[in-house]
C-alpha positions as CSV (number, residue, x, y, z in Angstrom):
1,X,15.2,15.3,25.4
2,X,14.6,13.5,22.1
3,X,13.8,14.5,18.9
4,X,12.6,13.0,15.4
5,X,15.7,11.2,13.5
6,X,16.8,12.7,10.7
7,X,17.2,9.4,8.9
8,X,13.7,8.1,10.2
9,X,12.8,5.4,7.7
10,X,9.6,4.0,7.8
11,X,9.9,2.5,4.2
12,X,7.5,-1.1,4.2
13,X,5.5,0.0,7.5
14,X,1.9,0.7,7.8
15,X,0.5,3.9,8.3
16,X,-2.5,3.8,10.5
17,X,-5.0,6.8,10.3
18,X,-6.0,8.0,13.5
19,X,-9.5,9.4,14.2
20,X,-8.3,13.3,13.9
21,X,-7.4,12.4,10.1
22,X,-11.6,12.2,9.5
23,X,-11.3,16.1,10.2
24,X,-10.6,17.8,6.5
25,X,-9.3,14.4,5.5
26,X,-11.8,12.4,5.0
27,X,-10.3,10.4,2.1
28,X,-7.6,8.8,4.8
29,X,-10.1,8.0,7.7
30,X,-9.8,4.9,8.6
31,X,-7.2,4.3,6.2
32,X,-4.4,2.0,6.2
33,X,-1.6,3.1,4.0
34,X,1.3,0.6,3.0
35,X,4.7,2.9,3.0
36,X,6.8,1.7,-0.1
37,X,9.1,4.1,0.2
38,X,10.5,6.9,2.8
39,X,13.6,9.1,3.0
40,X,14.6,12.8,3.6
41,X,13.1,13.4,0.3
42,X,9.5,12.1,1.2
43,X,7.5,9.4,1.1
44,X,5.0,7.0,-1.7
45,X,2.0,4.8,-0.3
46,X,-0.9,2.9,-1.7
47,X,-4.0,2.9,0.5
48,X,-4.9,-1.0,1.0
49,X,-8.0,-1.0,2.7
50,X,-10.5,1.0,0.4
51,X,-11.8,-0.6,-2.6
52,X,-13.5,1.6,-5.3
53,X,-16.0,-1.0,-6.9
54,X,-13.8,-2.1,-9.6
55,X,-12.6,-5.6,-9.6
56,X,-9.4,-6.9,-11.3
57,X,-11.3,-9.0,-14.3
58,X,-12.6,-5.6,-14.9
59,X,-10.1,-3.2,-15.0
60,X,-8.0,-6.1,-17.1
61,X,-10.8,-5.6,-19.9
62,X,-10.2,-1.9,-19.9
63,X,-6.5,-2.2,-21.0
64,X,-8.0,-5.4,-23.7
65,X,-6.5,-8.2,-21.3
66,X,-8.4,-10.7,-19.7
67,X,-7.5,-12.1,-16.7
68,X,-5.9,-15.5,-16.6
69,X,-5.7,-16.5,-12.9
70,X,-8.7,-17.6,-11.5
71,X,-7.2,-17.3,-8.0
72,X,-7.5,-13.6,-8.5
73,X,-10.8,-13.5,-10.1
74,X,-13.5,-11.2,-8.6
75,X,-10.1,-9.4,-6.4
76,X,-11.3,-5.8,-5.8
77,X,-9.1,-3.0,-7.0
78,X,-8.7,-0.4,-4.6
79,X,-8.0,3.4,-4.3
80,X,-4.8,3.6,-3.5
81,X,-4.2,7.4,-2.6
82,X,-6.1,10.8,-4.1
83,X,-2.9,11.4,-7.0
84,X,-2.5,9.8,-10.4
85,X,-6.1,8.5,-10.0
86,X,-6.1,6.9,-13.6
87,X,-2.7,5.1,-12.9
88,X,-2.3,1.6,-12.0
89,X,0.5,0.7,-9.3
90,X,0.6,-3.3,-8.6
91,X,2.1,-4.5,-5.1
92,X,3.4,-7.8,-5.2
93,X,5.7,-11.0,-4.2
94,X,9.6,-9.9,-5.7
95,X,9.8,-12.3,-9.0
96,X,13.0,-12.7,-8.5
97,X,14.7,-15.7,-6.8
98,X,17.9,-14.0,-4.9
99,X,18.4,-10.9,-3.9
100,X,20.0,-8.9,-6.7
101,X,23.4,-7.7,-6.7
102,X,24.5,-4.0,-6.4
103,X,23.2,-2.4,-9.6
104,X,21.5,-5.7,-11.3
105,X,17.6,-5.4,-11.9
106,X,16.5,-9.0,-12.4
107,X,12.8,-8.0,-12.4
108,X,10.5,-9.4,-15.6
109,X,8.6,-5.7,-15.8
110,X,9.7,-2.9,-17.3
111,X,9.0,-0.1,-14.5
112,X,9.4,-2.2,-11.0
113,X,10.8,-0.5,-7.6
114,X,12.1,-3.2,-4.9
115,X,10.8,-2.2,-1.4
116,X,13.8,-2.4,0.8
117,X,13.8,-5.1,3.4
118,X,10.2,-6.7,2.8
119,X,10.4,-9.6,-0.1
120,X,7.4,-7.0,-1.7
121,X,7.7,-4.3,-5.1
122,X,5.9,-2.3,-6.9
123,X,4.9,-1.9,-10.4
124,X,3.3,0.2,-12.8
125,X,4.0,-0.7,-15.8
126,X,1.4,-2.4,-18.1
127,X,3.6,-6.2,-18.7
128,X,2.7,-7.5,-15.1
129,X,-1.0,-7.1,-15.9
130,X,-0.4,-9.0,-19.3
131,X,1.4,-11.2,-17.3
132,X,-1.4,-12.2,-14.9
133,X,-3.5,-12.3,-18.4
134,X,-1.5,-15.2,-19.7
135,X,-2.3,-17.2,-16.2
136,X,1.5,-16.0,-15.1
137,X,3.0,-13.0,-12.9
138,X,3.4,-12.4,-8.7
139,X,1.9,-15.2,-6.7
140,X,-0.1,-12.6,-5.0
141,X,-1.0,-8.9,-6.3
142,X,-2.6,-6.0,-4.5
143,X,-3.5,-3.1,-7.1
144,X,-4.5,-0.1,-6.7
145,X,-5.7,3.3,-8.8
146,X,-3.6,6.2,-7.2
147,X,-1.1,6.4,-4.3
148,X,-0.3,8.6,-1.5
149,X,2.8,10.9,-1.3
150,X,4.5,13.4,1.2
151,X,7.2,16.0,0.2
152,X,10.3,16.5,2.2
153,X,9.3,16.7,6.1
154,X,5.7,16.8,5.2
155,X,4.6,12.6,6.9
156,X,7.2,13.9,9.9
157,X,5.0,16.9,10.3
158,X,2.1,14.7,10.3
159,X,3.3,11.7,12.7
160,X,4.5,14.5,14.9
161,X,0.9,15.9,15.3
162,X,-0.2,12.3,16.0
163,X,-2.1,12.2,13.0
164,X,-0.6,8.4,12.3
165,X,0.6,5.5,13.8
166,X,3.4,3.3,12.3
167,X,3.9,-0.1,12.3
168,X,5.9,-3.4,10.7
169,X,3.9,-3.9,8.2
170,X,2.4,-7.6,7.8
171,X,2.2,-8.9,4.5
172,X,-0.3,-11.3,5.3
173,X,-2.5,-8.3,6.3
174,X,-1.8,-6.7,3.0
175,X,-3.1,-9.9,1.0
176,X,-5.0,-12.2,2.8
177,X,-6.7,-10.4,5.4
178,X,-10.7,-9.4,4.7
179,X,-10.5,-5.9,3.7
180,X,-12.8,-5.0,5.8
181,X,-10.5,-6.4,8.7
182,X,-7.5,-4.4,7.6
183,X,-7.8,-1.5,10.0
184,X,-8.1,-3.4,13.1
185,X,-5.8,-6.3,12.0
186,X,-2.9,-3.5,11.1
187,X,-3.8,-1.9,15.0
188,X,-3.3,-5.3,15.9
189,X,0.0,-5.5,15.0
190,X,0.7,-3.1,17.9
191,X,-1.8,-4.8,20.2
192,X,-4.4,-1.8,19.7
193,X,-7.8,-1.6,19.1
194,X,-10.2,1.1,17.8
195,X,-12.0,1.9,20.6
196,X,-8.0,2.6,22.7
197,X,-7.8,5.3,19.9
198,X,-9.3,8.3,21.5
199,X,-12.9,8.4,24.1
200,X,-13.9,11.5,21.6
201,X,-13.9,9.7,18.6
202,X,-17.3,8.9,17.4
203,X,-18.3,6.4,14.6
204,X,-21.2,6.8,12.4
């Protein structure tokens, strides 16, 4: 008889909403939520498969900057959870060129936190926005308004209840796939598809 590790640690997997999560949770339906970090204490996502009708040229001009990358021009911004909705958290390629040593922080921006394991981190401070301004920064960004976060036992609870499944997570499903091909690419990762999910689920 088995029961849920203590030390579960799902830190740079995706969480994939599973039709029951439409019921009183309609902000996570269909959602697919990029895990950067997970311990005892809880857990911090962004949502990377719902934008909210902002691109990045435009959020830049709120914050004065314009956007020097053309490879990123027109790049929707995306809601990345229901909390800090005015804040901007930026997930990107690590800057730096080896891995740091115990207690060095090689990274450019100010307020940066390296995703254990995944060659990815996450920012939110203001400098890697002026970086992409000056035609510089990540090689490839995902940002988002907001991010998701569960308190001590509170995703366990959840995953328990089958409200989620958890997989690897893909970079190449975080930045290059269509967004609108995110939730069935991130199912596909554990050779799934929407229709396996559940013979009551209905889609509008």
């Amino acid at each position: 008889m088995s029961s849920p590790s203590p030390s579960m640690n799902l830190t740079h997997h995706f969480l994939i909403a599973m039709p029951g999560l439409e019921e009183g949770a309609s902000f996570f339906s269909r959602s697919v939520v990029y895990l950067c970090e997970h311990s005892e204490r809880g857990a911090l996502g962004l949502v990377i498969n719902k934008p909210m009708g902002i691109n990045l040229d435009g959020l830049l001009e709120k914050v004065d900057l314009t956007l020097g990358r053309e490879d990123l021009s027109g790049a929707p911004v995306f809601h990345g959870g229901p909390l800090q909705t005015e804040r901007g958290f930026v997930l990107h390629d690590a800057m730096r060129p080896h891995a740091p040593a115990e207690g060095e922080d090689t990274s450019p921006y100010a307020s940066t936190m390296q995703i254990s394991a995944s060659g990815l981190e996450m920012t939110t401070s203001k400098d890697v926005l002026e970086a992409l301004s000056h035609g510089a920064g990540p090689r490839r960004v995902l940002v988002t308004l907001g991010y998701a976060s569960w308190g001590e036992g509170q995703l366990e609870s959840e995953l328990a209840e089958n409200s989620w499944l958890t997989v690897e997570a893909d970079p190449q499903v975080i930045f290059d796939a269509p967004v609108k091909e995110r939730y069935d690419r991130a199912l596909g990762l554990l050779g799934l598809q929407a229709w396996m999910l559940s013979p009551e689920a209905g889609h509008a």
